[in-house]
KOLTOR-37936 format. One line per field, with one value per residue: residue in three letters; y negated, x, z of N, C-alpha, C, CB in turn; residue number from 1. Coordinates in steps of 0.05 Angstrom, whole numbers. Glycine has a CB too. Layout:
% KOLTOR-37936
rest <- [ALA ...]
n_yy <- [Y ...]
n_xx <- [X ...]
n_zz <- [Z ...]
ca_yy <- [Y ...]
ca_xx <- [X ...]
ca_zz <- [Z ...]
c_yy <- [Y ...]
c_xx <- [X ...]
c_zz <- [Z ...]
cb_yy <- [Y ...]
cb_xx <- [X ...]
cb_zz <- [Z ...]
nr <- [NUM ...]
//
This chain:
% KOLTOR-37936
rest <- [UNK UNK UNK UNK UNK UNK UNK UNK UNK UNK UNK UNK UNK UNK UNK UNK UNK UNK UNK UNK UNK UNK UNK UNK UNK UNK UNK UNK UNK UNK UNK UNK UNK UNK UNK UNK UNK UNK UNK UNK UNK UNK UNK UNK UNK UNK UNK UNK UNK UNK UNK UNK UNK UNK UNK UNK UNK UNK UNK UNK UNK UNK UNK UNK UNK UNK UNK UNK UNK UNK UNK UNK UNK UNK UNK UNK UNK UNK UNK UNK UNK UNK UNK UNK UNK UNK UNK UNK UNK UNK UNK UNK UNK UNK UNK UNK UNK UNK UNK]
n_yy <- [181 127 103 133 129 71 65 90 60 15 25 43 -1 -33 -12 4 -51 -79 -57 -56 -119 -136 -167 -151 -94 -82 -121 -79 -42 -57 -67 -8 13 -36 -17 34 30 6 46 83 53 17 -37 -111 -144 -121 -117 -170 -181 -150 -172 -221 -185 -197 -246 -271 -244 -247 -215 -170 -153 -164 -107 -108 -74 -35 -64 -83 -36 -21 -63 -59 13 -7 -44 -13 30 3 -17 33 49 12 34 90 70 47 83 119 86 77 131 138 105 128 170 147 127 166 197]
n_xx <- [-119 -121 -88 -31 -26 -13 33 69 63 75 126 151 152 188 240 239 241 284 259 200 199 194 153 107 110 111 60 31 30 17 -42 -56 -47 -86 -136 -138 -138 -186 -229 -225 -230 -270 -263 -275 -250 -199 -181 -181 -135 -85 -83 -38 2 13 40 98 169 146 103 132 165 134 96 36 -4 -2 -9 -65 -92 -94 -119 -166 -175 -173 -223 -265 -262 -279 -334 -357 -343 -380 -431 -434 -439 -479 -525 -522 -535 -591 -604 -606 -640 -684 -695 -712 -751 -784 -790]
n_zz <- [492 460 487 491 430 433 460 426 377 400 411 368 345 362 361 309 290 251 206 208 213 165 120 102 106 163 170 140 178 217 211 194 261 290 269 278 333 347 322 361 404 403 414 413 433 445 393 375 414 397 340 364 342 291 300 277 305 363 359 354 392 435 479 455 432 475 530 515 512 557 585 561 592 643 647 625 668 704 699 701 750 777 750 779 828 826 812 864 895 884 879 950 965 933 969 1012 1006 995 1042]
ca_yy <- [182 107 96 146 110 45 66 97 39 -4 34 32 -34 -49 6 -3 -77 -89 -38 -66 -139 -143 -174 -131 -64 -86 -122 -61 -21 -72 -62 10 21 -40 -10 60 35 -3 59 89 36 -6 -69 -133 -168 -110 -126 -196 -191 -140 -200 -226 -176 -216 -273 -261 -244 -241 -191 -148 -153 -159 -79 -115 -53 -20 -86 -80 -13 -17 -66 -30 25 -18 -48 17 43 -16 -6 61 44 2 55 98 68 40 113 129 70 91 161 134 90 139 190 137 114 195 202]
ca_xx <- [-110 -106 -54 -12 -18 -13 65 82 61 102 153 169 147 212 259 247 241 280 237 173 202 201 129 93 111 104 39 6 35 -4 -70 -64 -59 -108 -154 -140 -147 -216 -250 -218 -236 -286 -264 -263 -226 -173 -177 -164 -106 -67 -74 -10 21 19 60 131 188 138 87 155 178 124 86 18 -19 -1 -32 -87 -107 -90 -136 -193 -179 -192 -252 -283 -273 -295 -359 -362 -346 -400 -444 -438 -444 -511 -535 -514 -546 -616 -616 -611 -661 -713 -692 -713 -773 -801 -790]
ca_zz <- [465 451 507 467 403 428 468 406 356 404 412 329 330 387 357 285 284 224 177 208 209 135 127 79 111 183 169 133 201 245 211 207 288 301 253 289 361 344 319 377 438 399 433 402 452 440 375 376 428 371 330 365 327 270 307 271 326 384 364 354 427 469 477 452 434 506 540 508 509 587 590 555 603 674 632 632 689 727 687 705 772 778 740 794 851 821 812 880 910 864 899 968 963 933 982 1031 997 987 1070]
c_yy <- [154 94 104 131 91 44 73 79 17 -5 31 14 -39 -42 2 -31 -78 -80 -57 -97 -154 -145 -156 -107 -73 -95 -96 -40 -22 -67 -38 11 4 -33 27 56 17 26 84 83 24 -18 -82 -140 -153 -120 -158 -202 -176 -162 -215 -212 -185 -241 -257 -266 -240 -220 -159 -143 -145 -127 -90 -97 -35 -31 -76 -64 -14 -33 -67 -18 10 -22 -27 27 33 -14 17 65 36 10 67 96 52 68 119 120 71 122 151 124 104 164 180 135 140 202 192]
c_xx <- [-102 -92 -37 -5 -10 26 74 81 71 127 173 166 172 233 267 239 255 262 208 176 198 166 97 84 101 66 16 8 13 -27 -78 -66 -76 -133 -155 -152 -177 -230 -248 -239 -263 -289 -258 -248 -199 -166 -160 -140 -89 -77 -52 12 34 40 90 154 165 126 105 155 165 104 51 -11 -23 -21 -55 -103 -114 -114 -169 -195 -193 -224 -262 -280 -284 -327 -371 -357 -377 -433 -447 -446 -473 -530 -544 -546 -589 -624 -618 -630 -694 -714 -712 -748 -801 -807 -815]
c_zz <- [455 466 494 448 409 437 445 389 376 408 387 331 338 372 329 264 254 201 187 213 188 136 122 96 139 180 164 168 222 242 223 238 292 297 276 316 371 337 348 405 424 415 413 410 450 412 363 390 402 355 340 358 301 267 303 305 353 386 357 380 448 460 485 451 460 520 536 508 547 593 586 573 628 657 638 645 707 718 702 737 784 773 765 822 853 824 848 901 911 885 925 973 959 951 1011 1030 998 1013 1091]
cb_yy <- [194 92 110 167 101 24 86 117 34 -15 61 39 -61 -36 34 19 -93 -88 14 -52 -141 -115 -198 -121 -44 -106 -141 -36 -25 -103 -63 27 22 -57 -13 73 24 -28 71 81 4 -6 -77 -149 -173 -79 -123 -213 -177 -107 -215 -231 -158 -226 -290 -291 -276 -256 -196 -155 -180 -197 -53 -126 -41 -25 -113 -84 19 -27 -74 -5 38 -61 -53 36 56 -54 3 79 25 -13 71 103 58 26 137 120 42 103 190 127 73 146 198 112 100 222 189]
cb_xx <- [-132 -119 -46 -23 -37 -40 76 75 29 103 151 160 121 217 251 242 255 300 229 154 216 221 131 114 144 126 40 13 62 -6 -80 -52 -42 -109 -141 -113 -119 -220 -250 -195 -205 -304 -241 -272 -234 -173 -198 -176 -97 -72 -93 -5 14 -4 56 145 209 127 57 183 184 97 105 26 -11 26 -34 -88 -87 -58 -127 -190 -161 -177 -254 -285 -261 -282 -355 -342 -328 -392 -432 -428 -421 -516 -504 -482 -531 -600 -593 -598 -653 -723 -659 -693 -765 -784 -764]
cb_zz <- [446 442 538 452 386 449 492 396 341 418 420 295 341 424 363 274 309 216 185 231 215 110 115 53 107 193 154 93 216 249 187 199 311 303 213 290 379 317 284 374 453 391 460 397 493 441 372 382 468 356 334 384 325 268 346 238 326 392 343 344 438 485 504 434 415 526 527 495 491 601 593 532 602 694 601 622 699 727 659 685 774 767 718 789 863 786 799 886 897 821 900 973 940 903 985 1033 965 970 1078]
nr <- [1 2 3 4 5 6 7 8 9 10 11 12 13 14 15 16 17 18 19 20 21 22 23 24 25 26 27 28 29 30 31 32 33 34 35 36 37 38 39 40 41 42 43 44 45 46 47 48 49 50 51 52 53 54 55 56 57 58 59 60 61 62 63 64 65 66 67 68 69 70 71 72 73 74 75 76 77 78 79 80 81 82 83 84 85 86 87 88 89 90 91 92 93 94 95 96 97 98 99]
//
């Protein structure tokens, strides 16, 4: 879900650059999605990279919210990687230990 949002809120950001170039309107745009894809991801560190949306002309261009969510996702699954193969490692062990 916040992969979605984030191609779509860069996609207007790319497409309808001049509407969301104008400071006001663009700025309130930026909060709403980082505000959306925090209660979403709760990442800070996502958080603070959408903060280069704020940088006039760049945080237009570059697909900031994508990044970011993308790298939320590895984040968690390397976690969850790591999760598991702790588990795994836990059952073997007491399988060994019960023998």
């Amino acid at each position: 879900m916040a992969l979605g949002i984030s191609i779509v809120a860069d996609i207007l950001d790319f497409l309808a650059a001049p509407i969301f170039g104008v400071p006001i309107i663009g700025d309130i745009f930026d909060v709403i999605v980082t505000s959306l894809l925090y209660l979403i991801t709760k990442s800070k560190v996502s958080v603070v990279m959408n903060l280069a949306e704020f940088i006039p002309f760049l945080g237009d261009f570059l697909p900031v919210y994508t990044v970011s969510t993308i790298l939320w996702i590895a984040k968690d699954q390397e976690f969850d990687k790591l999760l598991i193969i702790k588990k795994i490692f836990n059952l073997f062990s007491n399988k060994q230990n019960n023998v």
